[in-house]
N, C-alpha and C positions, 0 to 999 in steps of 0.2 A: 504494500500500500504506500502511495507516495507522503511523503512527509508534507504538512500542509505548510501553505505561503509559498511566497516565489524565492525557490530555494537556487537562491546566485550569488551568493557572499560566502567567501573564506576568510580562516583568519590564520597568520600564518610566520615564522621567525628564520633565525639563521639559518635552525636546524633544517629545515625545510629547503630541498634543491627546485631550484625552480630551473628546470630544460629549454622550456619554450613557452611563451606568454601569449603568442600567437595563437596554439593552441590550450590555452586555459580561456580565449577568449571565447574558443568556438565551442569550449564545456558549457554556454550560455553562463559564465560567470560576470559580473561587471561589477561587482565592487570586490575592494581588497582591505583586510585589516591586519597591519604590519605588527609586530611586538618594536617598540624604540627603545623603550627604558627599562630599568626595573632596581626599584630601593633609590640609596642617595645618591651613584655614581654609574651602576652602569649603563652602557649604551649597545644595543644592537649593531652589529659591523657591516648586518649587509642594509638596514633602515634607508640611509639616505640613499643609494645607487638604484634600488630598489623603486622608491620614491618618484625619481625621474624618471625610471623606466616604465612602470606600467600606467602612469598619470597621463605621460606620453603617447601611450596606446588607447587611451581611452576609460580607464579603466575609474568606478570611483573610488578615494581613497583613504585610509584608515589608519590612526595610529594609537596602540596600545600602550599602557604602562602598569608593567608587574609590580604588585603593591609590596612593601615590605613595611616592618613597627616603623624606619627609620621617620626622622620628624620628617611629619606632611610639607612644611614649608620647603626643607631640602630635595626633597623627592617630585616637590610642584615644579621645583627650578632645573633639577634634569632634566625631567621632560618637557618643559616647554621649549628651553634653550634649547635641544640635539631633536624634538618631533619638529620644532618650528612649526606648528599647527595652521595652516589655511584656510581660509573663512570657509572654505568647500572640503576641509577635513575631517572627519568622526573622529572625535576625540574620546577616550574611552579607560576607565581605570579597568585594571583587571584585578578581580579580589578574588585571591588562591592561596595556598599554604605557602610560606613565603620560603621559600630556598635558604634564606639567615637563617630559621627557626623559630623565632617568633612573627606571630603574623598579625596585622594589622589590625586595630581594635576598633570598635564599630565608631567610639568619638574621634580618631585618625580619619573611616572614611571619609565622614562628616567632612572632618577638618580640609581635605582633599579637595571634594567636590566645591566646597564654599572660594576653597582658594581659585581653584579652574574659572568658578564663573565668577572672581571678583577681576581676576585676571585677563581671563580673552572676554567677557560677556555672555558665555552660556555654559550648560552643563554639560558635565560629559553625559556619555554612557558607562552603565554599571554594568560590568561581566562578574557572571559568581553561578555558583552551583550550589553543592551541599553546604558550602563553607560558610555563603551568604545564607544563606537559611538558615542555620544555627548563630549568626550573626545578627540576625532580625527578628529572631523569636520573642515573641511578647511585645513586637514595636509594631504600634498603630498608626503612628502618626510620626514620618520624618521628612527634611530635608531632601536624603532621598531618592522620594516620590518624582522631584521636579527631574530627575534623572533617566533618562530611556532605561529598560531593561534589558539584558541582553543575556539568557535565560541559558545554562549549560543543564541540559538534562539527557542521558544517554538511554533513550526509551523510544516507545513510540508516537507518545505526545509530550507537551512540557508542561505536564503536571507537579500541582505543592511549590509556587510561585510566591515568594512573601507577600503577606497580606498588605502591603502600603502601594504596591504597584496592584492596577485595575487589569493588566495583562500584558505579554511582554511584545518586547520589540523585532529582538533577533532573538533565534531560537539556535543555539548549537548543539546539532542532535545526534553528531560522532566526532569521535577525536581520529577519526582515520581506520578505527581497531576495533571498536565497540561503538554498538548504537544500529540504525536503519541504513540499508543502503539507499543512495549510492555514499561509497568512503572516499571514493579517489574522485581526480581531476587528472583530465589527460593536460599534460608539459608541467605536473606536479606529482603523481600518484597521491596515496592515501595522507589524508590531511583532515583537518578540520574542518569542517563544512557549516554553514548554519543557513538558515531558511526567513527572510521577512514575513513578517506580521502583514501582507498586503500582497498586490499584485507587483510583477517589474514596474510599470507606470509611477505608482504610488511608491516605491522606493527610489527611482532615479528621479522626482518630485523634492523627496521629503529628507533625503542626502543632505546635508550629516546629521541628521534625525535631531539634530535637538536646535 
């Protein structure tokens, strides 16, 4: 059964070889979500080349930042410095188990997203899975809200979504390995894949969702 919405967004980092873009175009993909940052210092090596090359093509474009405890202010300022964010770019925290160890605390998110939109003027988008779920439990009412969602559930719908978003935005519904087919993108193979909340029209519209 196909996975609902118009499933044409990957999100995608170093690790990830990319062959040909040419053909990731004709997978009917047209948006991309890069990994740039991640904690207070580091930076993605292939982000910027990457950047030009499929913006180049056509393609619309994305950039991630792996959240870490480190203070929000320092981690606001690698990523905006090394994403260089474009008024036509999805900007987007990504909230996971942090590779330091400790992982970022739900007044850090806060603290994150409030900095983004004092900074460029809008919010990002929230990436989270199980992590953000146990991270929002018992929260009715936050900040947040104002955030697109961008929903990691490896099922066949994206069910148990925290209660302060109304329903999500992107749905990432395999990591390449687990989840619904399809896993792969041809000039990519298996990768992360995610699916909009809408038709293509209404995403290449509504780009960078917030």
């Amino acid at each position: 059964m196909p996975v609902r919405g118009f499933n044409g967004v990957i999100d995608i980092s170093h690790h990830n070889t990319v062959s040909s873009i040419s053909k990731v175009k004709s997978d009917n993909i047209v948006a991309l979500v890069h990994k740039a940052t991640e904690g207070r210092s580091y930076r993605d090596k292939e982000y910027e080349k990457r950047k030009d090359l499929f913006k180049s093509a056509g393609f619309k474009w994305g950039a991630y930042h792996f959240s870490s405890s480190a203070n929000p202010i320092l981690q606001v300022e690698n990523f905006l410095q090394y994403a260089a964010p474009q008024p036509d770019d999805l900007i987007c925290l990504d909230y996971e188990a942090s590779s330091s160890g400790t992982n970022m605390s739900y007044d850090q998110m806060v603290e994150f997203v409030e900095l983004i939109h004092k900074e460029v003027g809008r919010y990002p988008v929230v990436y989270g899975g199980h992590l953000l779920r146990e991270a929002l439990r018992g929260v009715t009412e936050s900040v947040l809200s104002n955030c697109p969602l961008w929903y990691a559930r490896y099922a066949n719908a994206p069910y148990g979504i925290p209660r302060i978003w109304r329903t999500w935005t992107l749905w990432q519904y395999t990591d390449g390995n687990i989840g619904p087919q399809p896993q792969k993108v041809r000039g990519i193979g298996n990768c992360d894949r995610d699916t909009f909340n809408g038709t293509r029209q209404e995403l290449l519209q509504q780009w960078p969702l917030t």
